[in-house]
FILOVEX-124655 format. One line per 5 residues: number of its first residue (from 1); their letters; for each residue x, y, z of N, C-alpha, C. Coordinates in steps of 0.2 Angstrom, whole numbers, plus 5000, padded with zeros to 4 digits. Example, Ala and Ser with C-alpha at 12.3 -4.5 7.8 and 13.67 -1.06 7.14 Angstrom:
BEGIN
1) as) 5066:4972:5039:5062:4978:5039:5066:4984:5039; 5064:4989:5035:5068:4995:5036:5064:5000:5039
! end
This chain:
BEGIN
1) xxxxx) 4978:4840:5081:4976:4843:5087:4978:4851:5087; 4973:4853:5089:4974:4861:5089:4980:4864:5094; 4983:4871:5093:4987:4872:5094:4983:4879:5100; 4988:4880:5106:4985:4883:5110:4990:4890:5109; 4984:4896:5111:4986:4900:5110:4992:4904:5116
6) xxxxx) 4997:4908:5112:5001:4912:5115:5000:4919:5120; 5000:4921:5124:4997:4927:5126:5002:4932:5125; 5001:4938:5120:5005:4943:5117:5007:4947:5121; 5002:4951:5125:5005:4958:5131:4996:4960:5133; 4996:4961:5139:4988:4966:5138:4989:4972:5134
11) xxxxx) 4981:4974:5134:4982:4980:5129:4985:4986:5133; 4988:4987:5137:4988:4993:5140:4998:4992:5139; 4999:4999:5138:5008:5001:5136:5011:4998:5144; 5016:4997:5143:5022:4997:5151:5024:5001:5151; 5023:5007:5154:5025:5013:5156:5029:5015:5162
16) xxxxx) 5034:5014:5162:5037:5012:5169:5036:5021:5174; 5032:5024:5172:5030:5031:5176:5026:5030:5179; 5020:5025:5179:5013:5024:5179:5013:5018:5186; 5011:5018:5191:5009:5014:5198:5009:5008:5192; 5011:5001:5197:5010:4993:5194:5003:4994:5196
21) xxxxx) 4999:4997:5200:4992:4994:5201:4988:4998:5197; 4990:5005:5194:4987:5009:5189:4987:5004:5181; 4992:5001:5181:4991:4994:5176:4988:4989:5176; 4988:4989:5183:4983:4980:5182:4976:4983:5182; 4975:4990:5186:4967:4989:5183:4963:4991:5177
26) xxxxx) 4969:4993:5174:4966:4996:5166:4967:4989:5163; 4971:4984:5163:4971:4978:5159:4966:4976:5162; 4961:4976:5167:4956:4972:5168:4948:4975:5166; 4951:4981:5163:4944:4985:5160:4946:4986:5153; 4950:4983:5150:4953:4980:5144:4946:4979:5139
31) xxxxx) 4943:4980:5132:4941:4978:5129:4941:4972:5122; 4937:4970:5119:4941:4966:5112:4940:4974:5108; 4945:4972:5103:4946:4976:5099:4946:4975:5093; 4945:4979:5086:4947:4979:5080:4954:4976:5079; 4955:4972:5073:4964:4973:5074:4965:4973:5066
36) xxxxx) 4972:4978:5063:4973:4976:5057:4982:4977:5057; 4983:4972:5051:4990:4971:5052:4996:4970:5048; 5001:4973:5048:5006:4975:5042:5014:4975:5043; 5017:4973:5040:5024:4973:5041:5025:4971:5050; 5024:4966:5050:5024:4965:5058:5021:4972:5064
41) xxxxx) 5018:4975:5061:5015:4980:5067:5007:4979:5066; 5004:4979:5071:4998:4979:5073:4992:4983:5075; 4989:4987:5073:4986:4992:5076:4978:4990:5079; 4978:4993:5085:4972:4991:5088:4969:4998:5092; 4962:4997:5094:4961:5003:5098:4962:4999:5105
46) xxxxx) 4963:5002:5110:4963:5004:5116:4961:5006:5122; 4955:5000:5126:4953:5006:5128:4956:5005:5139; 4956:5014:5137:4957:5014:5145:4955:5016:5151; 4947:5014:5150:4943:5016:5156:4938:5020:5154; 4939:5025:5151:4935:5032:5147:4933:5033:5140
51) xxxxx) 4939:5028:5138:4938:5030:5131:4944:5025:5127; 4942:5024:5120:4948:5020:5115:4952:5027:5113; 4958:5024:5113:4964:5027:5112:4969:5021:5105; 4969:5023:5100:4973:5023:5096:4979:5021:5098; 4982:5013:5096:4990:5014:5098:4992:5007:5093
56) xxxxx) 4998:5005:5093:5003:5002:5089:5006:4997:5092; 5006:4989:5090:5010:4986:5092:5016:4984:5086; 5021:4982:5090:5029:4979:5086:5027:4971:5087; 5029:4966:5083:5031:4961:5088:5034:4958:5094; 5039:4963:5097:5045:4964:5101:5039:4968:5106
61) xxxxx) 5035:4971:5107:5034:4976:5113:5028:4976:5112; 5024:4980:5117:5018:4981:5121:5014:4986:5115; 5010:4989:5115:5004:4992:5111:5007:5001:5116; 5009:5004:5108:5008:5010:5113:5006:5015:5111; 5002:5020:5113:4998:5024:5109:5000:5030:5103
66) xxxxx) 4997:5031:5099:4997:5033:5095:4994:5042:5098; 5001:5044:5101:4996:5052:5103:4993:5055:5100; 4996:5057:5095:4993:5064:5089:4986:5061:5086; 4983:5055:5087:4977:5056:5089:4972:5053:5091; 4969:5059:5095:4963:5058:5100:4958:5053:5100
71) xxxxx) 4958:5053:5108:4955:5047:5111:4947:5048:5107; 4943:5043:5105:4936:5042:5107:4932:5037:5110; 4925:5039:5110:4920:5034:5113:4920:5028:5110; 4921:5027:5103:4920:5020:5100:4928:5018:5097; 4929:5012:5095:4935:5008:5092:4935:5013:5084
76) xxxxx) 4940:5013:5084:4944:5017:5079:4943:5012:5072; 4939:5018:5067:4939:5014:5061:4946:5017:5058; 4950:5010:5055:4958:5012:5055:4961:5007:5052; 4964:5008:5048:4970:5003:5044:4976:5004:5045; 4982:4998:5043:4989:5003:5043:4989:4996:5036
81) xxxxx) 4995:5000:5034:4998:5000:5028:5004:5004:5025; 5005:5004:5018:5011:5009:5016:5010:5013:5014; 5015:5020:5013:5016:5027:5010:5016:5023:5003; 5019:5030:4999:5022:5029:4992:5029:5027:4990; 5034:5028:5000:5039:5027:5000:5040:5018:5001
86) xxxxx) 5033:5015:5003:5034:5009:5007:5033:5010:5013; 5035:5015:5017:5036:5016:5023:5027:5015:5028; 5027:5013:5033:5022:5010:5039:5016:5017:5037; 5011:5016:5037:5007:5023:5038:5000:5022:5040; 4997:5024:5043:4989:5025:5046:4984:5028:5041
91) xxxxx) 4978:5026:5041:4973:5029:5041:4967:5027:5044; 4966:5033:5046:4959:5033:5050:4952:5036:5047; 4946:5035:5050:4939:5038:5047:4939:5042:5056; 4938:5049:5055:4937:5048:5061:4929:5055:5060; 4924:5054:5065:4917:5058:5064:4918:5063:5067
96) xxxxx) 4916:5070:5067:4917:5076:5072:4909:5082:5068; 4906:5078:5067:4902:5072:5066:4902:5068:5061; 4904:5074:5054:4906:5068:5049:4911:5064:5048; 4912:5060:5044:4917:5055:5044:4921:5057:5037; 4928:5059:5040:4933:5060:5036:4939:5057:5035
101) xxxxx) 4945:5057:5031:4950:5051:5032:4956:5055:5033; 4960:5052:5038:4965:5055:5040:4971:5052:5038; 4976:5053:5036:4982:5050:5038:4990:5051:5042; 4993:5047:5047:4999:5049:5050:5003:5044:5050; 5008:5046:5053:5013:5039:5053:5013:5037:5060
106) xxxxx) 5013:5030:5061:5012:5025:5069:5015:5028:5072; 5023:5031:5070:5026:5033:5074:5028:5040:5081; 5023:5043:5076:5021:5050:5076:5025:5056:5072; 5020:5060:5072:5020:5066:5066:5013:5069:5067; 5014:5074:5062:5006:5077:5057:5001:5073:5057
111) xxxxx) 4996:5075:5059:4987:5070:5057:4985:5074:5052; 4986:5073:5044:4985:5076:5038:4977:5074:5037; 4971:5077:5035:4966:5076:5032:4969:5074:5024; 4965:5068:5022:4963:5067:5016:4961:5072:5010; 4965:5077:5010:4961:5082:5003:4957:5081:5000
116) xxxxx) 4960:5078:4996:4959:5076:4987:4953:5067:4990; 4949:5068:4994:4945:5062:4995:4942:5066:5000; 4940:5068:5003:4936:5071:5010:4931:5073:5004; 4924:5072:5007:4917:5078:5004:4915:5082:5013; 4911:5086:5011:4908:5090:5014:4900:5086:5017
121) xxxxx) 4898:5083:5011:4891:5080:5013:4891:5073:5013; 4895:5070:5013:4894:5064:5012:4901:5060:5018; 4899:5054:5021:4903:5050:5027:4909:5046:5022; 4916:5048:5023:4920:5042:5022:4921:5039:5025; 4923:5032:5027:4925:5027:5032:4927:5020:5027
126) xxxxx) 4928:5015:5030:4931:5008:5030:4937:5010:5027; 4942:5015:5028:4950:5017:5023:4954:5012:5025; 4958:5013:5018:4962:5006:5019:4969:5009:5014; 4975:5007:5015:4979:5011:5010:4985:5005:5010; 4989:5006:5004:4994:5003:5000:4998:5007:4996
131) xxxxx) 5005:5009:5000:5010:5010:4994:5005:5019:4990; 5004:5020:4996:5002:5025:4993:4994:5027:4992; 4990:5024:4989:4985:5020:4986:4979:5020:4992; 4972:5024:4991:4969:5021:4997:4962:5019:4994; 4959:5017:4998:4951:5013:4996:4949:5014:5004
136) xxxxx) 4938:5017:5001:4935:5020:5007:4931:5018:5006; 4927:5018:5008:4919:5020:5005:4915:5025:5008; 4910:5027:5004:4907:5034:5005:4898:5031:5004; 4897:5037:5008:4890:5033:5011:4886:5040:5009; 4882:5036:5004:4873:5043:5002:4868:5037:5003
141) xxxxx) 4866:5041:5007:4860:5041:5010:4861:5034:5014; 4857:5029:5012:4857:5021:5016:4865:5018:5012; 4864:5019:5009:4869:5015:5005:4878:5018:5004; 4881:5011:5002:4889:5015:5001:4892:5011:4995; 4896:5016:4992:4902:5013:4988:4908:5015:4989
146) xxxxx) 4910:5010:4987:4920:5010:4987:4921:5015:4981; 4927:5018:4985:4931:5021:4979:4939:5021:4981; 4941:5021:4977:4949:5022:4976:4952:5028:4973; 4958:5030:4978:4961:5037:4974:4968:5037:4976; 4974:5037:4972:4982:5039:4976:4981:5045:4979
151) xxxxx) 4985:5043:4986:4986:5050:4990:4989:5056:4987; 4992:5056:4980:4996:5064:4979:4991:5065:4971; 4988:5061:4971:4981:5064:4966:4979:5072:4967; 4980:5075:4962:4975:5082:4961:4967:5080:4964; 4964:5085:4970:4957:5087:4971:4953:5086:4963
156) xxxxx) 4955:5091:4957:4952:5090:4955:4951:5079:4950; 4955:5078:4951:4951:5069:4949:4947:5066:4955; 4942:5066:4949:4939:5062:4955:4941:5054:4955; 4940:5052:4962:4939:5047:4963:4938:5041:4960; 4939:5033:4961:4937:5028:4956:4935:5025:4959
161) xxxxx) 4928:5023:4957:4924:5019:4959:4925:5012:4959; 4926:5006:4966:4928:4999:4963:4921:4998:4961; 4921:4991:4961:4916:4985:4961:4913:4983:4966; 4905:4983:4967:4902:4982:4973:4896:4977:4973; 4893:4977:4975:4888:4972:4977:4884:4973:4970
166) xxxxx) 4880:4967:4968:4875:4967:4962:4868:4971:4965; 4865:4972:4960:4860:4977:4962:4854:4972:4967; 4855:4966:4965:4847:4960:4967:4851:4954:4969; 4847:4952:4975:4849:4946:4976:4843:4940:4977; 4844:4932:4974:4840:4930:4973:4837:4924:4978
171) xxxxx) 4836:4931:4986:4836:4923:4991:4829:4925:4993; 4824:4927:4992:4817:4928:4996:4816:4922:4996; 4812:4922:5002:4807:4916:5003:4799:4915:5001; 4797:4921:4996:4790:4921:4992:4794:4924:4987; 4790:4922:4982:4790:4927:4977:4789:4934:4977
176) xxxxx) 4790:4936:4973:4796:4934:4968:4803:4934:4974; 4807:4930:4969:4815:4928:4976:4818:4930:4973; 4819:4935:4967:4824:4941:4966:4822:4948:4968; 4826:4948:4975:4825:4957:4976:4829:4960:4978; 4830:4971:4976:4832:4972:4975:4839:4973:4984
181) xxxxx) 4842:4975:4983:4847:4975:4991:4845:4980:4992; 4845:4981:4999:4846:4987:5002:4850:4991:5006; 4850:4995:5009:4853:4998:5013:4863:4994:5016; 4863:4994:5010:4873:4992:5009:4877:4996:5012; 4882:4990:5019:4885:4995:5022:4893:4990:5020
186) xxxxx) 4898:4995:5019:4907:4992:5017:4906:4993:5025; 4909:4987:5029:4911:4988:5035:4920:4985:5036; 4922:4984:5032:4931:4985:5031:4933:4984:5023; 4938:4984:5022:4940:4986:5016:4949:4984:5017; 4952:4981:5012:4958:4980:5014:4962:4979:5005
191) xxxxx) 4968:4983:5006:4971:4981:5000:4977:4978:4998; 4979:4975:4994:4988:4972:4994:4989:4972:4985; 4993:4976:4985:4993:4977:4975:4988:4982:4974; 4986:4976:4968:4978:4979:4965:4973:4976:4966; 4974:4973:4973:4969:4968:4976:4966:4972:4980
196) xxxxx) 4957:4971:4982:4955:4976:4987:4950:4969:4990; 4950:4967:4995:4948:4963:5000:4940:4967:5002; 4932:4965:5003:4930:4968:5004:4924:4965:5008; 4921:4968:5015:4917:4965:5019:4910:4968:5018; 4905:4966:5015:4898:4969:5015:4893:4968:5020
201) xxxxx) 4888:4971:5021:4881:4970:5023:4874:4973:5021; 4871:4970:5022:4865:4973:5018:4857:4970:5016; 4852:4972:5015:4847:4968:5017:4842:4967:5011; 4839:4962:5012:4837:4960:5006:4828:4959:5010; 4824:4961:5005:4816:4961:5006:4814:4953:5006
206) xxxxx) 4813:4952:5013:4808:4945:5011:4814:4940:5011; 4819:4941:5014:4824:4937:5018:4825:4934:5025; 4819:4935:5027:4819:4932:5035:4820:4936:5040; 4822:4942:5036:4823:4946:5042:4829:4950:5043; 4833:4947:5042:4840:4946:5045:4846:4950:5038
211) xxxxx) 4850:4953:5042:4856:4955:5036:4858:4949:5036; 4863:4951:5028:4864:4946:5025:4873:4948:5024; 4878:4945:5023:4885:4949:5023:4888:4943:5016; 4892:4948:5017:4897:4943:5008:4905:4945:5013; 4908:4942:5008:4915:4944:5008:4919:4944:5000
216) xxxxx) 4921:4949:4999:4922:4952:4991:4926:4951:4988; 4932:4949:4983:4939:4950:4981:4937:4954:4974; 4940:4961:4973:4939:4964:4968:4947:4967:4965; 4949:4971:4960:4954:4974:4959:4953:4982:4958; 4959:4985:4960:4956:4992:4960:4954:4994:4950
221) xxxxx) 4956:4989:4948:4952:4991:4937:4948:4985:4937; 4943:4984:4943:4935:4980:4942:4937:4976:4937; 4942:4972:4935:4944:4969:4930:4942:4960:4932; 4942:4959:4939:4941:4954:4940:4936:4955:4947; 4930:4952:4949:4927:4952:4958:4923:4947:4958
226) xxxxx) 4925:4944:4964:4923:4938:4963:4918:4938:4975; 4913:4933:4971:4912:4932:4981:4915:4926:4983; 4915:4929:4987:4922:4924:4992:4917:4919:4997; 4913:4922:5001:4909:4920:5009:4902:4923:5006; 4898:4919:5008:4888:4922:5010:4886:4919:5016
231) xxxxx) 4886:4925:5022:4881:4921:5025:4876:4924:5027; 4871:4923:5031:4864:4928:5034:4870:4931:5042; 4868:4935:5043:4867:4935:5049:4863:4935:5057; 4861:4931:5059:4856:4928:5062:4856:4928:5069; 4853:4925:5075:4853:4925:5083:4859:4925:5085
236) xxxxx) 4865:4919:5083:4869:4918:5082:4876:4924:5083; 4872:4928:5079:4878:4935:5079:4882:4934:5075; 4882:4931:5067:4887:4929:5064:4890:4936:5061; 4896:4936:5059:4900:4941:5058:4904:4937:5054; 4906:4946:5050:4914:4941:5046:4920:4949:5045
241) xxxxx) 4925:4946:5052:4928:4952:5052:4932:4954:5044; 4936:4960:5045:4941:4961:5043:4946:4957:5038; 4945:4957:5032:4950:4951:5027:4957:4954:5027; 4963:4950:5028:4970:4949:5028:4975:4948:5022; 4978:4951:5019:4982:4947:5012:4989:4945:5013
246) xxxxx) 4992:4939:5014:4998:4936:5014:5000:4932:5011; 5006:4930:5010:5007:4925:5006:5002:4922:4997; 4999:4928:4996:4998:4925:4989:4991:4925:4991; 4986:4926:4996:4982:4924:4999:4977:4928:5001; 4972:4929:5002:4965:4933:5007:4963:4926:5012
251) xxxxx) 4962:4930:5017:4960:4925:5023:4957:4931:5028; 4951:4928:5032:4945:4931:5034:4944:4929:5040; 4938:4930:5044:4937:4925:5052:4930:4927:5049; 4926:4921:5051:4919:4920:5054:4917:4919:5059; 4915:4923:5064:4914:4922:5070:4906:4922:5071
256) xxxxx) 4904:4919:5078:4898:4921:5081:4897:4923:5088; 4897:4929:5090:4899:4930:5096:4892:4931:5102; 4885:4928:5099:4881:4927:5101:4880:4920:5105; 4879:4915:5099:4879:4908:5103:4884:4905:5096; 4890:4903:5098:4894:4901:5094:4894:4894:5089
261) xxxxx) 4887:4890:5092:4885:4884:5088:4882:4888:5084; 4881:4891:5083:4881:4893:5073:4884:4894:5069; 4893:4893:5072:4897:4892:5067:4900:4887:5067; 4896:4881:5072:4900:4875:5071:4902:4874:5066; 4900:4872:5059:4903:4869:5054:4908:4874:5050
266) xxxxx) 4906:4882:5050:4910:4883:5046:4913:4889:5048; 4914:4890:5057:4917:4896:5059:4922:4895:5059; 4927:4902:5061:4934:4901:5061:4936:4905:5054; 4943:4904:5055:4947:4907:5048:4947:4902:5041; 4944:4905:5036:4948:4902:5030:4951:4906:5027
271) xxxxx) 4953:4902:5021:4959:4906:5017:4958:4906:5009; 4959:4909:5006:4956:4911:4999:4963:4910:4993; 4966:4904:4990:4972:4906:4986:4972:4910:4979; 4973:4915:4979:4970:4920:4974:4973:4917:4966; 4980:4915:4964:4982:4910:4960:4978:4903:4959
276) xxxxx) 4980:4899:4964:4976:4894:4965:4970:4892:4963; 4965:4899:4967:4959:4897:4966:4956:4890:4973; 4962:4892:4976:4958:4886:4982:4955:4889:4988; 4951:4885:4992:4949:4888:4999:4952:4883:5004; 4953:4883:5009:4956:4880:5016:4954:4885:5022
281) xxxxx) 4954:4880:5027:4948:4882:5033:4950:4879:5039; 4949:4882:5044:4952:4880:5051:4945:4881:5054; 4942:4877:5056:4937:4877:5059:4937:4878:5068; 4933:4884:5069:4933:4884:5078:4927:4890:5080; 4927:4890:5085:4922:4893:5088:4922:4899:5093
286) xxxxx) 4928:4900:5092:4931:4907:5096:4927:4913:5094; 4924:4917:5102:4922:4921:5101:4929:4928:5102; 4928:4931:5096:4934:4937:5094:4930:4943:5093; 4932:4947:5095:4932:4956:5094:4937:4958:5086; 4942:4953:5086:4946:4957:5081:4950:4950:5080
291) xxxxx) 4954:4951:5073:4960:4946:5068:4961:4946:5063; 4968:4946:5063:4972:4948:5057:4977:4942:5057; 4980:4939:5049:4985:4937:5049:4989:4939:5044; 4995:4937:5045:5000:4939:5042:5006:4936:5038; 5002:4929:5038:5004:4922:5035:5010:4917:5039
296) xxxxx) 5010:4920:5044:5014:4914:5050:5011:4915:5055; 5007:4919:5058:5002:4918:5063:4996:4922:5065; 4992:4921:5068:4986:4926:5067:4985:4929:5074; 4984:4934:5073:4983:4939:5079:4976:4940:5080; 4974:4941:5086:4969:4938:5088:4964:4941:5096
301) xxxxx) 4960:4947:5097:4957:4949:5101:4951:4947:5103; 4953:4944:5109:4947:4938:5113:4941:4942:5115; 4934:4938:5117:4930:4943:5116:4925:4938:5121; 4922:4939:5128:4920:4934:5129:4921:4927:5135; 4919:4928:5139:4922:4923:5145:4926:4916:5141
306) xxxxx) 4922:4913:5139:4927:4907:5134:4931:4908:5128; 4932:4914:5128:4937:4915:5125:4945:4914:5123; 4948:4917:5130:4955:4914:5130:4955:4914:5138; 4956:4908:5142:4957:4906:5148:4962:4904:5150; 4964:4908:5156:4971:4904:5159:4973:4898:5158
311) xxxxx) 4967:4892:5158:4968:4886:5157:4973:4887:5147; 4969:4891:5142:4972:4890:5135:4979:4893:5135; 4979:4898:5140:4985:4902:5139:4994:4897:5143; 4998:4900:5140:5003:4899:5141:5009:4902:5145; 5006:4909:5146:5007:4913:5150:4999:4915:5155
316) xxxxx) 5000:4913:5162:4992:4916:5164:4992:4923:5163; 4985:4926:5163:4987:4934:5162:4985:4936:5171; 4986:4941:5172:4989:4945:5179:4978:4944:5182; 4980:4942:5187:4971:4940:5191:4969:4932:5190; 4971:4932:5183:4966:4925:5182:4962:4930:5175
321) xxxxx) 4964:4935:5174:4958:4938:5169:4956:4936:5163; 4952:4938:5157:4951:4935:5151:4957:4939:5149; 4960:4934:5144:4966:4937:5139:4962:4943:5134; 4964:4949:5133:4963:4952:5127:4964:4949:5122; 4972:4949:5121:4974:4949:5114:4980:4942:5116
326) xxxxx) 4981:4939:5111:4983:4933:5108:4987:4934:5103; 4991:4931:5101:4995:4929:5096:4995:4920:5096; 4993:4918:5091:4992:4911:5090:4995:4908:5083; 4998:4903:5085:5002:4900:5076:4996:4901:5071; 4999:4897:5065:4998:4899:5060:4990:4893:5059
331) xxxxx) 4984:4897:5057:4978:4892:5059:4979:4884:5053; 4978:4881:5056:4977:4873:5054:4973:4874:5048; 4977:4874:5043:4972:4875:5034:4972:4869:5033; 4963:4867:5032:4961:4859:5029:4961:4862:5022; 4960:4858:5015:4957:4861:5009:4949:4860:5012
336) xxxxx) 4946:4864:5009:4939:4865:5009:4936:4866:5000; 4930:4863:4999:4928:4865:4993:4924:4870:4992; 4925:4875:4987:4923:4882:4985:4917:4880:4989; 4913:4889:4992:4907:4888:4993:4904:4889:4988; 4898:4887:4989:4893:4888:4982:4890:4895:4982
341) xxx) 4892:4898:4976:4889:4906:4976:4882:4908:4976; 4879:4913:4979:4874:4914:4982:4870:4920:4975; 4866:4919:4971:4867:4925:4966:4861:4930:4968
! end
């Protein structure tokens, strides 16, 4: 029997300055959100009526913004992870029009530009950092590749290129049915060790039409990359957010936020045992904006009239509204057998 979800806080901070009805109306123009997640802190964007605003949850408290930086028009491309010290840290992608990477501490401080990784001509985004350690990828022309570089690296090293999509893939529907990809975009990127978690897209000629999306496990010394998930993306709206590392593991969501019977059989979260080599899967239909887990429960930005309803909630939320964000135990893992690789 499935487990019903918990409601965490709306996205909007408690601010005991601010009118109670200056609250409930920005929780009710609340949006689903990005979510990524680390040492018990959760970063999401925010939006407050005008614009997303960058801010930080605890598990103990409310989301609270992250000042030092600035609000924009779209969800914040943004990790959290660790310093060199271990300590909580940020990075962002943010465009002014290009796309540079920042980083700060959640808690506040300096918003340091990326030195030793920023170009001039070329877009960085999908940043992701570890113990110092970050992964981006960099976008010429249509296409993009990852690269890796420690944050106190001299400018003059360059960067290190990971492991990325094969040059062809072999799904046309005429002949010839090996062809070449196109237009490759990294749309998250996540790291734990020497592990780098990675979300693709990208199109293939004589494919139906439709992009097509992977989910990647590589190491920052390309020593080891393997495909995790393949799926098209279709009417359906299939998606494959942001992957998660815990407990020894990569775990992912598939969602379809179009018409969610496209992920009957294989939507929802699975989990990837990097040891083991197993897969396990929680089958459901939720449409999501955002999810991360942590290995005892999955955090979780509803997206969606049937998304999360006062009826699933435990706490109703303030109106009768849709729940933003959710905190939900830990997803029901069946074992599942490997997908069959796509080449």
């Amino acid at each position: 029997m499935r487990t019903r979800v918990v409601l965490l806080a709306a996205l909007v901070p408690t601010i005991a300055a601010l009118p109670a009805a200056a609250t409930a109306q920005e929780t009710e123009t609340s949006r689903a959100t990005p979510l990524r997640e680390h040492a018990g802190l959760t970063v999401l964007s925010r939006w407050d009526g005008s614009a997303y605003r960058l801010a930080i949850r605890s598990e103990a408290g409310a989301p609270v913004d992250v000042t030092q930086v600035p609000p924009q028009s779209r969800p914040f491309d943004v990790d959290i992870g660790s310093d060199t010290r271990g300590r909580p840290a940020l990075i962002v992608s943010r465009c002014t029009p290009n796309c540079d990477l920042f980083v700060t501490n959640p808690f506040g401080g300096p918003v340091r530009p990326v030195r030793n990784a920023n170009t001039s001509g070329n877009d960085e985004t999908a940043p992701t950092i570890w113990r110092g350690r970050i992964a981006f990828a960099r976008r010429y022309g249509d296409r993009d590749v990852p690269y890796t570089k420690p944050l106190l690296a001299p400018r003059a090293r360059p960067s290190e290129r990971l492991a990325n999509l094969p040059d062809r893939r072999c799904i046309a529907v005429d002949p010839p049915t090996c062809r070449p990809i196109e237009r490759e975009r990294v749309t998250a990127l996540e790291m734990w060790g020497r592990w780098v978690g990675q979300t693709w897209t990208y199109e293939v000629d004589g494919a139906g039409g439709f992009r097509q999306n992977e989910m990647r496990l590589t190491t920052i010394e390309r020593t080891n990359t393997q495909q995790l998930m393949y799926i098209t993306t279709g009417l359906s709206g299939q998606r494959l957010l942001a992957p998660s590392f815990a407990s020894g593991a990569v775990a992912w969501y598939l969602g379809c936020n179009s018409d969610t019977g496209g992920c009957k059989d294989r939507g929802g979260a699975t989990r990837y045992g990097i040891n083991t080599r197993t897969y396990a899967r929680d089958v459901e239909t939720t449409r999501l904006g955002g999810w991360a887990w942590d290995g005892q429960f999955q955090h979780r930005s509803l997206e969606g009239p049937d998304g999360c309803t006062v009826e699933e909630s435990e706490i109703a939320p303030p109106g009768g509204a849709v729940c933003p964000l959710v905190r939900a135990p830990q997803p029901d893992w069946q074992r599942i057998d490997p997908p069959r690789p796509v080449a």
